[in-house]
N, C-alpha and C positions, 0 to 999 in steps of 0.2 A: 537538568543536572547531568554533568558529563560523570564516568570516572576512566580512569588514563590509567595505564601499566608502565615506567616509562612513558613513553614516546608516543603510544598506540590509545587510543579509544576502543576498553574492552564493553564497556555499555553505558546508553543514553535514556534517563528518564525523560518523556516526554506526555503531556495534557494527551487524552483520549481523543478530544476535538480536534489540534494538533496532527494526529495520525491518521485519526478518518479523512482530513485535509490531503494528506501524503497519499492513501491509497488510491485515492480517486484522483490527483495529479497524475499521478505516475498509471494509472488505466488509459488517462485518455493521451498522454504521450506515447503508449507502447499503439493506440489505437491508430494516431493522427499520422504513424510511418506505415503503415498498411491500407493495402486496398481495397474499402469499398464489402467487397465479399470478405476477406479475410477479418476484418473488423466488426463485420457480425458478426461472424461465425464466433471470433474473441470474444464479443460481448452476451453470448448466450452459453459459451464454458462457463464466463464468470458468475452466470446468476444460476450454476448449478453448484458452484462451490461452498462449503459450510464459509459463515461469516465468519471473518477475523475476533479472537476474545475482545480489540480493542473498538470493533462495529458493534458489538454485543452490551459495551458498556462498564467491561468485568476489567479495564486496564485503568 
């Protein structure tokens, strides 16, 4: 479910599963433009970060 203002998408309801899809897309595209070392080093910030409320279940 979209909702619009005008012209603009001010917010998107979207499935939980849905978004755990999106955030791990979008990890391993910011991973797959870097190199090698920078792409650990990326993937060892992220498993120190608190999980998204929508990883958690609570969305």
């Amino acid at each position: 479910m979209t909702f619009t203002q005008g012209r603009v998408v001010v917010a998107e309801l979207r499935r939980a599963g849905w978004l755990e899809w999106l955030e791990d897309w979008a990890r391993s595209g910011r991973q797959g433009c870097m190199d090698p070392k920078q792409s650990e080093a990326f993937a060892e910030f992220l498993a120190r970060q608190p999980r998204s409320a929508s990883s958690k279940g609570l969305v």
